[in-house]
N, C-alpha and C positions, 0 to 999 in steps of 0.2 A: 166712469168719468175720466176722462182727460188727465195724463198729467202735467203738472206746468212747464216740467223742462223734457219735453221727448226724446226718445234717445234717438241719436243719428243712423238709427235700421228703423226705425218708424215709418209707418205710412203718411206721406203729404195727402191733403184733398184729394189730388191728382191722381193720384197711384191707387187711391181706395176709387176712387172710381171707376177704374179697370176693372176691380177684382170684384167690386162690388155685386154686380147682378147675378154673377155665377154663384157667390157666398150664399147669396139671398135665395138663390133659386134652388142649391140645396137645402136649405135650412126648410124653404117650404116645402116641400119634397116630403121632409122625415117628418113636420110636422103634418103631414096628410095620414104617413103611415103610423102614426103616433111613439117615432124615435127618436125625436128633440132630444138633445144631448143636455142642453141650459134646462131643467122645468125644477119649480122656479127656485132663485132667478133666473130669467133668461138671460145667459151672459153676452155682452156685446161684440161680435161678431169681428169687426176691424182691430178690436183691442185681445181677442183671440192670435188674430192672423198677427197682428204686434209683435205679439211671443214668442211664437213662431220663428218667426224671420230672425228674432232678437238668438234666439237660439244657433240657428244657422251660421246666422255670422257669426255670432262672437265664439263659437264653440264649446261654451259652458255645459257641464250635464242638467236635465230635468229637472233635479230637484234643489239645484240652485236659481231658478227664476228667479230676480227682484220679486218682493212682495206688494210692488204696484200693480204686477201682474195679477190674471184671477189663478189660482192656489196651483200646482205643476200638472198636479193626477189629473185637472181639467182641460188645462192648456193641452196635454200627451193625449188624451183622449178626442179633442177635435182632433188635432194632428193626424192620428190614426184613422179616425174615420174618412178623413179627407182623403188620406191614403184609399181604404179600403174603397172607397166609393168612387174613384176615378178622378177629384175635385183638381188636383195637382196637375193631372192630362190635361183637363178640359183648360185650365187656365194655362196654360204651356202653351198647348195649340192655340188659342184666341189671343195672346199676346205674340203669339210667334208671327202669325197670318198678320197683324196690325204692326209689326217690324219687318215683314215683309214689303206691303202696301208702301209704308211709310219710306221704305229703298226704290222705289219702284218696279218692286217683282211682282209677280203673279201670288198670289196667296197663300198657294201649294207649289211647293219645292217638285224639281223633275229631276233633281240629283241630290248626292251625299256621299259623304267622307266617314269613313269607320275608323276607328281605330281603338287602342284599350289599355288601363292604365293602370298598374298593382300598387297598392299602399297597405300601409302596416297597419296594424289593428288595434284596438284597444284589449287592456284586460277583461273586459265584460262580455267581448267578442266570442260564443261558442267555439269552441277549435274543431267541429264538424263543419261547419260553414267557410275553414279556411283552407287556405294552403300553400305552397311553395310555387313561386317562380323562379324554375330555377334558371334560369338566362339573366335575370336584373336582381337575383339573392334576395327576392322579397318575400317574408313570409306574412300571408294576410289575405288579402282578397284583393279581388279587378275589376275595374269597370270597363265595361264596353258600353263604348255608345256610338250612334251614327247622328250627323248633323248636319242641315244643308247647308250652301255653300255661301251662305254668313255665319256658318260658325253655331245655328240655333239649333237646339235641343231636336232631333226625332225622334228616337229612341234608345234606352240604355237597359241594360242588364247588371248588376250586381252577381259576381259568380268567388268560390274558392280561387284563389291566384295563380291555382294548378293547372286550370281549366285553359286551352291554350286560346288564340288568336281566332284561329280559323272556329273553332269549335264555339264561342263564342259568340263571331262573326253571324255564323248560321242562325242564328236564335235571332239575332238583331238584323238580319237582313228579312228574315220572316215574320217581326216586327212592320218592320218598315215595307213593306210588302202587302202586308194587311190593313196598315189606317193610312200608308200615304200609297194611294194607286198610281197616282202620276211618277212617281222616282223609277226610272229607267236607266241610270246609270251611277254607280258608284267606282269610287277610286279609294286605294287602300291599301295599306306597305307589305313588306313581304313576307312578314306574318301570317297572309290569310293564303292558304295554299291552293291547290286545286279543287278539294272536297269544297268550300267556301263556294268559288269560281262558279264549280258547274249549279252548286243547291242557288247561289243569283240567276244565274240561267234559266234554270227550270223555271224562278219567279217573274222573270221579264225581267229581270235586271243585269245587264251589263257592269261586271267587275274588273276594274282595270287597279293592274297592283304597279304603282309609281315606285322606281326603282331610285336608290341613291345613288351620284356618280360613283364607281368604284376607284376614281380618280381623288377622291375629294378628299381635302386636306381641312381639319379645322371645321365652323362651322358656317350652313349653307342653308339656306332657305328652300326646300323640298317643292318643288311645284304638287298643288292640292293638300298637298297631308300637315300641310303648315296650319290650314282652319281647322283642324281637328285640334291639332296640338294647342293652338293658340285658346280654342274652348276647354279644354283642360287648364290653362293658365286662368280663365277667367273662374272657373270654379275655386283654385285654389284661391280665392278672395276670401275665401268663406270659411271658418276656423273650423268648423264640424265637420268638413270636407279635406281639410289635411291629414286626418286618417280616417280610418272607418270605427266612428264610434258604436254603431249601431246595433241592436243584439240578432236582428234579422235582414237578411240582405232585401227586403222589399222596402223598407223603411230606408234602404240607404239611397236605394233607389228614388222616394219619394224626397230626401235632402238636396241632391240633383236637379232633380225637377224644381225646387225651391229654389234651389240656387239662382239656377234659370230666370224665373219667376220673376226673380230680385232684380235683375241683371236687365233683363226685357223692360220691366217695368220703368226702369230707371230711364233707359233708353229713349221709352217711348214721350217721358217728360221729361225730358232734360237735366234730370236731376243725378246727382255723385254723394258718395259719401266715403270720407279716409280711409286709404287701403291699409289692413292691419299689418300690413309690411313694412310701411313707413311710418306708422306711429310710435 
């Protein structure tokens, strides 16, 4: 059941509409294989994904969910399956492609912007899973990710913060190599070095590394690497995403992708909600 006053990370009509047939179509899915997560009850699907979201943004742990929610272990548990099961991808890609459409682009992106970002970690965070940047002093882990050129999700990687640019790069250009065919051309700072350069080559992809003027004084708006960065500002909207709470980096990976999710969706119906910045 609904409750009377929803909290402003809720799903509208609108936006469960979106998400709706892919939820649906996994749930049908597991119940063919006889893996339903809800049996019984079978718990309601949009008021799942509620949680979710409500998580994301506000950056609370697991087992502070409101108890309007259904109980944490279950809410974590779709979570994770959604993860394990690609559920996150597939609705990335289907809202990406209909923010595409909606700009009047082609569906599929034929370019992308890389770049990668280290944040500090939580207590719960294994310290095998982390590490030292040591150029920006951050100890924690990085995100890499590539985005086409509004700025939307293609692919990211979750890595130790030791793991450098270039190295990193490779993994997500081989990514992106594998689910988007058409991307033939990426731009990317000067972090990703030649090993990067020639492994895009090999893939059909064109790496051009946009250089900063070495004249420049103060601050200057980068041609191309500005949409990368600017998609790292829109993630920081999301309070579970200003560090890495997460105890596995696939799972941080899948907050991203959520993020996204959030972000697109909003987009695509015109809808906002307070940035926890200004509140």
């Amino acid at each position: 059941m609904r409750p009377p006053r929803p909290y402003p990370s809720d799903l509208s009509d609108a936006r469960w509409g979106l998400m709706e047939p892919i939820l649906s179509a996994w749930r049908a899915e597991r119940r063919g294989k006889g893996l339903d997560i809800g049996r019984p009850p079978e718990h309601d699907l949009r008021r799942i994904m509620d949680a979710v979201l409500y998580v994301d943004r506000t950056g609370i742990p697991w087992r502070y969910l409101p108890h309007d929610f259904a109980p944490w272990e279950t809410v974590y548990g779709y979570f994770a399956a959604w993860q394990k099961d690609g559920v996150f991808d597939q609705l990335n890609g289907a809202l990406r492609r209909l923010v595409r459409e909606a700009e009047g682009r082609t569906p599929e992106a034929s370019a992308c912007v890389l770049d990668a970002q280290s944040v500090k970690t939580s207590a719960n965070v294994p310290a095998a899973s982390q590490g030292i940047d040591a150029g920006k002093k951050i100890a924690g882990r990085k995100r890499h990710i590539g985005v086409d050129t509004l700025g939307l999700l293609l692919a990211v990687l979750v890595t130790a913060a030791s793991t450098s640019d270039h190295a990193g790069g490779i993994q997500v250009l081989s990514q992106i190599a594998k689910a988007h065919p058409r991307v033939t051309k990426a731009w990317a700072d000067t972090g990703y070095r030649t090993t990067a350069i020639d492994h895009g080559a090999r893939l059909g992809i064109d790496v051009e590394v946009v250089h900063r003027d070495p004249g420049q004084k103060g601050f200057k708006v980068i041609p191309r690497r500005w949409v990368v960065e600017r998609t790292f500002g829109w993630l920081m909207h999301h309070r579970r995403l200003a560090r890495d709470y997460e105890t596995h980096p696939h799972r941080s990976e899948a907050m991203i992708r959520l993020a996204m999710i959030d972000l697109m969706s909003r987009r695509l119906t015109r809808e906002s909600t307070p940035n926890w910045k200004n509140s």
